[in-house]
C-alpha positions as a Markdown table, in Angstrom:
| # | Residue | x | y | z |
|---|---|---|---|---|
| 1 | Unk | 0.0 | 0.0 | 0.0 |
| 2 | Unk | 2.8 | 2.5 | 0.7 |
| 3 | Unk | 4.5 | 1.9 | -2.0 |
| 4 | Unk | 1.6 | 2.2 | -4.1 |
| 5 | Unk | 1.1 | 5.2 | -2.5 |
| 6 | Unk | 4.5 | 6.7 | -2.8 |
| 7 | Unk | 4.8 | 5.9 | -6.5 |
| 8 | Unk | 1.8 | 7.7 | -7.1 |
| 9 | Unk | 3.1 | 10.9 | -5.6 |
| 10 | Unk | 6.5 | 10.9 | -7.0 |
| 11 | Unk | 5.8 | 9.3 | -10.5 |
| 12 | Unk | 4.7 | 13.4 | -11.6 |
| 13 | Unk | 8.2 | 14.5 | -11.5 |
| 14 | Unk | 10.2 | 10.8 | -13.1 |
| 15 | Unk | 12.2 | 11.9 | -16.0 |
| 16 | Unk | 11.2 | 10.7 | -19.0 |
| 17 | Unk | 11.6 | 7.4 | -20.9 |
| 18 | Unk | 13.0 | 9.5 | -23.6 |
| 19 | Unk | 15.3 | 11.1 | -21.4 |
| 20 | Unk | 16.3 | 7.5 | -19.6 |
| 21 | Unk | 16.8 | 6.2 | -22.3 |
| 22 | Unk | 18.9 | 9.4 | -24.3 |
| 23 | Unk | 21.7 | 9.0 | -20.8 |
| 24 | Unk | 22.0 | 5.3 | -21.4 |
| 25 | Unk | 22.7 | 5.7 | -24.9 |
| 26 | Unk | 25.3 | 8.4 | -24.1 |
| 27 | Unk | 26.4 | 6.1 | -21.4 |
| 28 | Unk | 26.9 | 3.2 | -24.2 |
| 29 | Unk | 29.2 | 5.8 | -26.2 |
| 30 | Unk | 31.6 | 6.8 | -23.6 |
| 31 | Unk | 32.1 | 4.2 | -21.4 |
| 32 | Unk | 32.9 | 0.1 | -21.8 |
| 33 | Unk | 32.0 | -0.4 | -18.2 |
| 34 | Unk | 28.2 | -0.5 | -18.9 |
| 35 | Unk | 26.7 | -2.4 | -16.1 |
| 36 | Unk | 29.0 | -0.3 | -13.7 |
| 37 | Unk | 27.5 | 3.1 | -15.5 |
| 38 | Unk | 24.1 | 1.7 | -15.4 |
| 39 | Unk | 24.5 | 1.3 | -11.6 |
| 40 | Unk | 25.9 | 4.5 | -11.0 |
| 41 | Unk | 22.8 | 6.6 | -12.6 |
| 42 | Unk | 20.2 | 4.2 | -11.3 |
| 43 | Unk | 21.8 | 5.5 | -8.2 |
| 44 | Unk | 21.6 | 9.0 | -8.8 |
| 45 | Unk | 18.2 | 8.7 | -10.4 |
| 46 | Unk | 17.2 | 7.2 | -6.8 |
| 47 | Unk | 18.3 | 10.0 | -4.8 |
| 48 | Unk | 16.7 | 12.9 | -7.4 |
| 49 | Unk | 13.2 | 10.8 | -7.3 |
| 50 | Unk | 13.5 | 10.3 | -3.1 |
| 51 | Unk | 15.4 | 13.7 | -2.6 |
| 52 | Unk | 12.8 | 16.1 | -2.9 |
| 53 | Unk | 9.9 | 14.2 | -1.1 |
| 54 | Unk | 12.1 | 13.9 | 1.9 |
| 55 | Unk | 13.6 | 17.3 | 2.2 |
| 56 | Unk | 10.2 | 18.9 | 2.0 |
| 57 | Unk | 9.9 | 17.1 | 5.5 |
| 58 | Unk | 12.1 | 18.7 | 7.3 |
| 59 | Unk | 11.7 | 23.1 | 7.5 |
| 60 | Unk | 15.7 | 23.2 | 6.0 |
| 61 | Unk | 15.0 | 21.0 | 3.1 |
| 62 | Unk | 11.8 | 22.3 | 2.8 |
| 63 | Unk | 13.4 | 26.4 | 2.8 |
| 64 | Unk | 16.3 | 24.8 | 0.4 |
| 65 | Unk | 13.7 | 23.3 | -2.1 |
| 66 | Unk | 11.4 | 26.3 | -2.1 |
| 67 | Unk | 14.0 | 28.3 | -3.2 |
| 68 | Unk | 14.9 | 26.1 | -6.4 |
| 69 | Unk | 11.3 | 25.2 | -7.3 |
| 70 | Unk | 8.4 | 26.7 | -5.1 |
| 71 | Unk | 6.1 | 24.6 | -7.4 |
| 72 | Unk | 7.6 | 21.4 | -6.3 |
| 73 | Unk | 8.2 | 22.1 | -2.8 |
| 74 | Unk | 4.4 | 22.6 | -2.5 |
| 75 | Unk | 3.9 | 19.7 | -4.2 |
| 76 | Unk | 6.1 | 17.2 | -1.9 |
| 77 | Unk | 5.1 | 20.0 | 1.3 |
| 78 | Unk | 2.6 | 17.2 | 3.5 |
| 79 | Unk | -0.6 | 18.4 | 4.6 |
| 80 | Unk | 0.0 | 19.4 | 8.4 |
| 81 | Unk | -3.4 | 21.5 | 10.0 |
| 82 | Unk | -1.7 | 21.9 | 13.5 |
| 83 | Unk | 1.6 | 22.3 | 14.8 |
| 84 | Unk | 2.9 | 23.1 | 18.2 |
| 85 | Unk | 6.2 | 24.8 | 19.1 |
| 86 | Unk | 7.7 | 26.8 | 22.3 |
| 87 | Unk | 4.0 | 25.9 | 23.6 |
| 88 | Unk | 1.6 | 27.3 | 21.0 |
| 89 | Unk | -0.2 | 25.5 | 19.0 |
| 90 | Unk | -1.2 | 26.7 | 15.4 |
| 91 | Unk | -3.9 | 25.2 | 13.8 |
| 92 | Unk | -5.7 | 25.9 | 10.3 |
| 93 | Unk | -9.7 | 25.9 | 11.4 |
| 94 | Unk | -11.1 | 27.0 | 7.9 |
| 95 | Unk | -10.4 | 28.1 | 4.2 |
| 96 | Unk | -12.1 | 30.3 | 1.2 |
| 97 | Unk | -10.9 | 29.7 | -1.8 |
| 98 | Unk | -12.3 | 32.5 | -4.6 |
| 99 | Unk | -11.4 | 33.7 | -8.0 |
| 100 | Unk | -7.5 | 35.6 | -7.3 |
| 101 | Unk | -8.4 | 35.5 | -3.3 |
| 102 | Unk | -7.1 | 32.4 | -0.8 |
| 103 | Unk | -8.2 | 33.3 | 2.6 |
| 104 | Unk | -7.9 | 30.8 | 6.2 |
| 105 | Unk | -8.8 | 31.4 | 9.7 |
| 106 | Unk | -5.5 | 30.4 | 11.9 |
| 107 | Unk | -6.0 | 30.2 | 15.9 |
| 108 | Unk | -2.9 | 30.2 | 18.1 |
| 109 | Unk | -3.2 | 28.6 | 21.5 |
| 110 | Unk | -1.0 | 28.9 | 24.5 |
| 111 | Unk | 0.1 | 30.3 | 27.9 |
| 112 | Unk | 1.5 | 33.4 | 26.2 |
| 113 | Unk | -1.8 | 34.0 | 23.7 |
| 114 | Unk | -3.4 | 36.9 | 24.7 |
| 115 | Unk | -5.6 | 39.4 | 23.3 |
| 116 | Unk | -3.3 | 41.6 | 22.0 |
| 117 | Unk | -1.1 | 39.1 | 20.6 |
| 118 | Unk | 1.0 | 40.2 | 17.4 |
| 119 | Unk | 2.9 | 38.1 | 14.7 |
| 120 | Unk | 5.3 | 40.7 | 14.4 |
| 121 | Unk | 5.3 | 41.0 | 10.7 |
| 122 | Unk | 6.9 | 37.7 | 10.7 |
| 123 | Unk | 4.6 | 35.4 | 9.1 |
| 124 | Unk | 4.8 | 34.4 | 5.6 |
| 125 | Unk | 2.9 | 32.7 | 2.5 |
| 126 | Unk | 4.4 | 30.2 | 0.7 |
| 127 | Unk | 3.0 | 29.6 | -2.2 |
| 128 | Unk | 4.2 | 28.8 | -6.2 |
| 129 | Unk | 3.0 | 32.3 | -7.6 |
| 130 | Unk | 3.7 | 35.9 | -7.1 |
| 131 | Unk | 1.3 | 36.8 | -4.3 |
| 132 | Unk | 0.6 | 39.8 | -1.6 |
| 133 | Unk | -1.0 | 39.2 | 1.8 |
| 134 | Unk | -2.3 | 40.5 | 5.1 |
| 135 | Unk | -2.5 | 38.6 | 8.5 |
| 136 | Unk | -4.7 | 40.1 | 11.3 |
| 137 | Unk | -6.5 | 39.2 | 14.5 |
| 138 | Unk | -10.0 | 39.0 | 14.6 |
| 139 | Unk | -10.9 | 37.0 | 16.9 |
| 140 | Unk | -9.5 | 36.1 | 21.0 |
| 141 | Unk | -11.1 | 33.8 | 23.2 |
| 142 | Unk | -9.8 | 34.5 | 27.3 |
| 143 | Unk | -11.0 | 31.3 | 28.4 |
| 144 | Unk | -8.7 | 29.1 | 25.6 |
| 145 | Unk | -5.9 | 31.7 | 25.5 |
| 146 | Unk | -6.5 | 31.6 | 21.7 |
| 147 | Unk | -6.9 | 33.8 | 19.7 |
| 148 | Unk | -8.0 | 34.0 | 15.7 |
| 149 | Unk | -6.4 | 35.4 | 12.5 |
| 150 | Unk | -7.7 | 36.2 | 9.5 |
| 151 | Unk | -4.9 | 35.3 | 6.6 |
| 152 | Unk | -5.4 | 36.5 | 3.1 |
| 153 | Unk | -3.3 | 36.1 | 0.0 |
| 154 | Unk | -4.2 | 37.2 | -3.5 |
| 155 | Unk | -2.7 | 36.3 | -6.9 |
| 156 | Unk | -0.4 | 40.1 | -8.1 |
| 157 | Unk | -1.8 | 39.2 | -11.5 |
| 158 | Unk | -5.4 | 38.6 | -10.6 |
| 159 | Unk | -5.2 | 35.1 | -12.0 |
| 160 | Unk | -7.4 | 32.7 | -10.1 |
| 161 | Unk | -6.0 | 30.6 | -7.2 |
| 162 | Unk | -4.7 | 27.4 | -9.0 |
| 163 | Unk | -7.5 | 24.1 | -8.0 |
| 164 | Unk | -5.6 | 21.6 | -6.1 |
| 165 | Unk | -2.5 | 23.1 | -4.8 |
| 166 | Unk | -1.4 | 23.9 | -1.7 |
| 167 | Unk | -0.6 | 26.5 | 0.9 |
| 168 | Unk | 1.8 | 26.7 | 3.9 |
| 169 | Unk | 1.9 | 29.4 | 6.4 |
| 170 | Unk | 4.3 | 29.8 | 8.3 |
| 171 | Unk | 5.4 | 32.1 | 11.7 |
| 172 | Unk | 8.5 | 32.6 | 13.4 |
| 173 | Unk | 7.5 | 34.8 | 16.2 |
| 174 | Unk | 4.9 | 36.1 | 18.4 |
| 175 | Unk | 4.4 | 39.2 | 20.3 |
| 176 | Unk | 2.2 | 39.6 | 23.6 |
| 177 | Unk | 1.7 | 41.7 | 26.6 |
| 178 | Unk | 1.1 | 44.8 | 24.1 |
| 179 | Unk | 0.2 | 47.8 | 25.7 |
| 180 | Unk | -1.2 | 51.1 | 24.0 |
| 181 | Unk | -1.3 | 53.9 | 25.0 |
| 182 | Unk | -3.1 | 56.8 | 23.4 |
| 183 | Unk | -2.7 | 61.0 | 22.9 |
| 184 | Unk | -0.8 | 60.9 | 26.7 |
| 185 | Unk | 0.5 | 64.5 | 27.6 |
| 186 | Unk | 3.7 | 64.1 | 28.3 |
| 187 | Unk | 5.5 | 66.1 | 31.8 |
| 188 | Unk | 7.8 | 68.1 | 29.9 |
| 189 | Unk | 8.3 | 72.0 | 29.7 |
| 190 | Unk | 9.1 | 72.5 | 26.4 |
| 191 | Unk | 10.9 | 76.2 | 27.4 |
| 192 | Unk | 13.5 | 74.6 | 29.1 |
| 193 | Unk | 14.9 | 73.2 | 25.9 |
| 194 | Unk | 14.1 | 76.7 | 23.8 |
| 195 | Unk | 17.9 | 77.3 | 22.6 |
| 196 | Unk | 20.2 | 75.2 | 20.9 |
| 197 | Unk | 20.8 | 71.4 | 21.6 |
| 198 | Unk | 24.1 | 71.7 | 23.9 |
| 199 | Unk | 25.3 | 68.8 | 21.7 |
| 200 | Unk | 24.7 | 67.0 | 18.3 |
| 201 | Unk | 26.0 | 64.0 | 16.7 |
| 202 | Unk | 27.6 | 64.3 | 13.6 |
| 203 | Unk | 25.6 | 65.7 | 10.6 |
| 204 | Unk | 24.8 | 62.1 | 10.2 |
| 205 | Unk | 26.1 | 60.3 | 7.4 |
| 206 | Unk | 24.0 | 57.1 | 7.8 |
| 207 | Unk | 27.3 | 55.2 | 8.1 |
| 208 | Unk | 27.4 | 57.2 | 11.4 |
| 209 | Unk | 25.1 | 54.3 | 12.8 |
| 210 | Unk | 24.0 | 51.1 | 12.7 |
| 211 | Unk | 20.5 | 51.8 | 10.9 |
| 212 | Unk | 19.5 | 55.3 | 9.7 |
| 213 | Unk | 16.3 | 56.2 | 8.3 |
| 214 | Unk | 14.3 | 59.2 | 7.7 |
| 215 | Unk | 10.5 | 59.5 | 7.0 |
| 216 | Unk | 8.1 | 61.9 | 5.9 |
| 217 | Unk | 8.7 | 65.6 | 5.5 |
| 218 | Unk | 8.3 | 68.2 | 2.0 |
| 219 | Unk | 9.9 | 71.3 | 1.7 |
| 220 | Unk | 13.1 | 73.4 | 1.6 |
| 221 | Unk | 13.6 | 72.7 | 5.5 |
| 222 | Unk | 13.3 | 68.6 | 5.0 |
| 223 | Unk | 15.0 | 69.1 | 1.3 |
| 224 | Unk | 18.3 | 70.9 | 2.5 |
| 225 | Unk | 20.0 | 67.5 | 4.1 |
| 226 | Unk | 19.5 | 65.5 | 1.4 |
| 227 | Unk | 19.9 | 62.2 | 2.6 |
| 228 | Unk | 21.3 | 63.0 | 6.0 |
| 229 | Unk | 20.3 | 65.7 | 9.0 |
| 230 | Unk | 22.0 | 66.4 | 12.3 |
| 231 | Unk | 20.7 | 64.1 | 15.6 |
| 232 | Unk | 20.9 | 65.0 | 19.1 |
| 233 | Unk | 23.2 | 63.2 | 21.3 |
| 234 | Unk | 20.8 | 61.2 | 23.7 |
| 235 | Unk | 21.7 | 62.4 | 27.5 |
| 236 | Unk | 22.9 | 60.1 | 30.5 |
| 237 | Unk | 19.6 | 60.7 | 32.3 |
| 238 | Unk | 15.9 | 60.9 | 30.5 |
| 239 | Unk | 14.3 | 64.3 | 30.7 |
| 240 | Unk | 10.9 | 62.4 | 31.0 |
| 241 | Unk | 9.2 | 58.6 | 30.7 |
| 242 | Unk | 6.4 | 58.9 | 29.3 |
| 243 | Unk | 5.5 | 55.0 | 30.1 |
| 244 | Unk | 8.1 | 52.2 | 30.8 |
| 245 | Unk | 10.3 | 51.2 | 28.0 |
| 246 | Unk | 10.4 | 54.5 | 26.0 |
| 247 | Unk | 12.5 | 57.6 | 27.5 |
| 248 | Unk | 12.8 | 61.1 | 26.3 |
| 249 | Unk | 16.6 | 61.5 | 26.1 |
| 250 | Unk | 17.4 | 64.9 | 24.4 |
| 251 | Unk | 15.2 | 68.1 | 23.0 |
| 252 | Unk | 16.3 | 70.9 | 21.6 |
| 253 | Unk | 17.0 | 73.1 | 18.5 |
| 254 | Unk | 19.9 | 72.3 | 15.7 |
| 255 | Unk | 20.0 | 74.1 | 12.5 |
| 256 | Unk | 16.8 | 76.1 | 13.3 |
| 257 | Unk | 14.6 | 72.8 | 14.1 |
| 258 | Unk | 13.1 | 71.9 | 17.3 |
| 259 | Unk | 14.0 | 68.4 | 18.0 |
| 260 | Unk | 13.0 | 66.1 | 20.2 |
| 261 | Unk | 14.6 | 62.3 | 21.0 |
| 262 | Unk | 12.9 | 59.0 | 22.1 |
| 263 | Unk | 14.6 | 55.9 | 23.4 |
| 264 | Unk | 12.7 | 52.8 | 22.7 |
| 265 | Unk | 14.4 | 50.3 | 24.8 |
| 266 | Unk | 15.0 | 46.8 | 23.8 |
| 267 | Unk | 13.3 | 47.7 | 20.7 |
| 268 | Unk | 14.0 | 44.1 | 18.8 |
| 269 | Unk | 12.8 | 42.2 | 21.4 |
| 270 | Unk | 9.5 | 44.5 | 22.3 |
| 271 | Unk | 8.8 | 46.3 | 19.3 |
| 272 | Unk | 8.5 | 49.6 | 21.2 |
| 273 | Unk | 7.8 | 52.6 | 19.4 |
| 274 | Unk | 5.9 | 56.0 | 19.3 |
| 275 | Unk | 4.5 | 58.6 | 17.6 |
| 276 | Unk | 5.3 | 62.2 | 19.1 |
| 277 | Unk | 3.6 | 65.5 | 18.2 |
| 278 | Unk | 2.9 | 68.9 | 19.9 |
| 279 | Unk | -0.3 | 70.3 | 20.9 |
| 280 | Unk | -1.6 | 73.7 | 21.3 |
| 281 | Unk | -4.2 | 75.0 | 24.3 |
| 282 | Unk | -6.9 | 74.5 | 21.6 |
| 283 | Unk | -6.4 | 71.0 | 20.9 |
| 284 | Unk | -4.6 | 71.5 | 17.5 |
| 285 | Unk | -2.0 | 69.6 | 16.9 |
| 286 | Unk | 1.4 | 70.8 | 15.3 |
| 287 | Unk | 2.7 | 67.4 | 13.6 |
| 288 | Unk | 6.8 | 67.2 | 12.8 |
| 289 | Unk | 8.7 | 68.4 | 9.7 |
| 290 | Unk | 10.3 | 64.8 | 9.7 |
| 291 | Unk | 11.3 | 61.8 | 12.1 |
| 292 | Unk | 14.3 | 59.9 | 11.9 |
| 293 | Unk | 15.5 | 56.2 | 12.8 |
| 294 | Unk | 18.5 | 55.6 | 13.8 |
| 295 | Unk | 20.6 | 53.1 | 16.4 |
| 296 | Unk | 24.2 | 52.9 | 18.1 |
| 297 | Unk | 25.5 | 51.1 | 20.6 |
| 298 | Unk | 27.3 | 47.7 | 18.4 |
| 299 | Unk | 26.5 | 44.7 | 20.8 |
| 300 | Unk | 24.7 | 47.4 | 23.0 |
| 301 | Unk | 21.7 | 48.3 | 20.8 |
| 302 | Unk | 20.1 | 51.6 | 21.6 |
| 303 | Unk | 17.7 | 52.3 | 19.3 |
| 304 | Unk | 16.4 | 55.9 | 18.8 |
| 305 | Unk | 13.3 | 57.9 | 17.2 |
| 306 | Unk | 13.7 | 61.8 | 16.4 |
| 307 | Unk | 10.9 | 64.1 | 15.5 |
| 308 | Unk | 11.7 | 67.2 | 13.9 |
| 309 | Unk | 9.8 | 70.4 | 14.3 |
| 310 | Unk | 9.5 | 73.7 | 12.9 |
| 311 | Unk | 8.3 | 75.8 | 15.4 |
| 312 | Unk | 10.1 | 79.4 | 16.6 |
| 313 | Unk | 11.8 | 79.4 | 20.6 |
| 314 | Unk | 9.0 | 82.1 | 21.2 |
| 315 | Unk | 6.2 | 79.8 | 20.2 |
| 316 | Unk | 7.3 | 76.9 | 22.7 |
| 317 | Unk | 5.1 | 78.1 | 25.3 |
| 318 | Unk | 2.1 | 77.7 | 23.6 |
| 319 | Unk | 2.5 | 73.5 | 22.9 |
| 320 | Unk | 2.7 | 70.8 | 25.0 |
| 321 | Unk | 4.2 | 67.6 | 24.1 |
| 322 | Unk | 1.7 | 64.4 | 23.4 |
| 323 | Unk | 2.3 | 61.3 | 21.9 |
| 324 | Unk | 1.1 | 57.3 | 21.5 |
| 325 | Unk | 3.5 | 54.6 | 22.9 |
| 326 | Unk | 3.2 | 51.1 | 22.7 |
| 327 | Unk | 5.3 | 48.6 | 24.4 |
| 328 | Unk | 5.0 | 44.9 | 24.8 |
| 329 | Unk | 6.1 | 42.0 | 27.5 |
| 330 | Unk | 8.2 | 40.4 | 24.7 |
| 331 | Unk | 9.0 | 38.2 | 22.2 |
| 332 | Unk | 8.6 | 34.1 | 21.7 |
| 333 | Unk | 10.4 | 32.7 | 19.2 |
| 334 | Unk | 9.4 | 29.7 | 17.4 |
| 335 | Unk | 8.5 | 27.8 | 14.0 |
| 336 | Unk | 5.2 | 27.6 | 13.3 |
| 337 | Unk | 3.8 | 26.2 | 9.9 |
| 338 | Unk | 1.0 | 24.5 | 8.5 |
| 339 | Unk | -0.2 | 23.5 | 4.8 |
| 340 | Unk | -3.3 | 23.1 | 3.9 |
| 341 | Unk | -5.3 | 22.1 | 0.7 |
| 342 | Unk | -6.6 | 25.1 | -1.5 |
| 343 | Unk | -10.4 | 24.4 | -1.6 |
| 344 | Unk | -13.2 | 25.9 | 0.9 |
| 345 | Unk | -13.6 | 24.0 | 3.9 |
């Protein structure tokens, strides 16, 4: 029965008679040691026919075989609806299959599930087409410690989802403990910091760190530093914490601009960030010119957010400083995948 079973599966992807027949002839040519010849490519044959079916069962073969042929790896991928790692469970609980659109409900269940449970941008489709997706949480169940994602891939070329093949999923790590909180004033006199910065990092170069980036911004202020634009140096102590695991650690002007500096600690581990912006008596809010992204530290990551405004010294006294901050407990790593057939369940 097995070996019915496996011939079946791997009979698809046997070369050809033709082409059997085409290297024994060549074999024939070259060589007078014929049955030795014949041995030796029966051999290899063996191992090409076996080889992919049994990488595909282990996540290394598997990743190694995806990357040659993603067609063939979901081919010899198993169907697996659950899998448990680092006390999780993952499970597949239903599929949609229509026109370009592939969609499944995926529950994770564990100790460290909770509501506000995050994949971390870490999941992944694997599938034998070019293809976008979305992963989020619709649904969390307290008593269980599960909670419920929606997954949804669709084909880039609009193409329908191809009958009988298979999807995997897969997810390498999970957020939890997230905490969010919204439009908090922050305990900070801005008129203390109204002259320049008492000091500035090098009119960063982005070697000048380990990551640099800079987002948003228009304008002959934002345009002037082309890629770069001077930093504060972050101070031994924090002028404020707004909540645990993001500091305040410099404000000030450079080059005209109000600046001010967040430290979102452990960042890789947490995903901490923020989103900082001043506020007027009135409730209007003044947004920045700019943030930056940058980190120092080698071994000793410190990972930094900047926001950039352009407001006048005399105008300080008018704004307060407000922003969002979200933190989280931390991070579990894992391997999480599951395949499942593409037809509605």
């Amino acid at each position: 029965m097995f070996s019915e079973t496996y011939r079946s599966i791997n009979q698809p992807v046997a070369p050809s008679p033709a082409l059997v027949a085409e290297t024994l002839a060549r074999t024939r040519r070259y060589s007078r040691s014929l049955p030795r010849r014949v041995t030796l490519i029966a051999a290899v044959l063996a191992v090409f026919l076996a080889t992919p079916a049994l990488a595909a069962r282990t996540n290394p073969g598997y990743q190694l075989l995806y990357a040659i042929s993603p067609a063939a790896a979901q081919f010899f991928q198993p169907v697996r609806m659950r899998c448990t790692d680092s006390g999780v469970t993952m499970e597949v609980q239903s599929v949609r299959v229509e026109g370009n659109t592939a969609q499944a409900y995926v529950s994770l269940t564990g100790e460290i599930v909770d509501a506000t449970c995050d994949l971390y941008d870490s999941w992944d489709f694997h599938l034998p087409f070019d293809q976008t997706g979305t992963c989020e949480q619709v649904d969390y169940e307290a008593a269980t410690h599960t909670a419920t994602f929606l997954c949804t891939t669709q084909a880039m070329d609009g193409s329908p989802i191809p009958q009988g093949g298979k999807m995997t999923f897969s997810v390498q790590e999970i957020l939890s403990g997230k905490e969010v909180v919204e439009d908090l004033a922050v305990d900070l006199d801005l008129t203390d910091y109204a002259a320049d910065a008492a000091f500035t990092c090098d009119f960063g170069q982005p070697e000048d760190f380990d990551v640099y980036d800079r987002t948003g911004g228009s304008g002959a202020a934002y345009d002037r530093y082309g890629e770069a634009s001077p930093v504060l140096s972050p101070q031994s102590e924090p002028l404020a914490v707004p909540v645990e695991g993001i500091l305040i650690t410099a404000a000030g002007y450079a080059d005209g601009l109000f600046h001010i500096q967040a430290e979102l600690k452990n960042k890789l581990e947490t995903d901490n960030h923020c989103w900082l912006w001043l506020e007027d008596t009135a409730g209007n809010r003044l947004e920045c010119l700019y943030s930056t992204a940058f980190c120092s530290g080698g071994e000793q990551r410190q990972d930094y957010d900047e926001y950039v405004f352009d407001i006048s010294p005399s105008d300080l006294e008018n704004y307060t400083l407000h922003g969002y901050f979200c933190t989280s407990s931390g991070r579990t790593a894992g391997h999480w995948s599951v395949t499942f057939p593409l037809e509605n369940t």
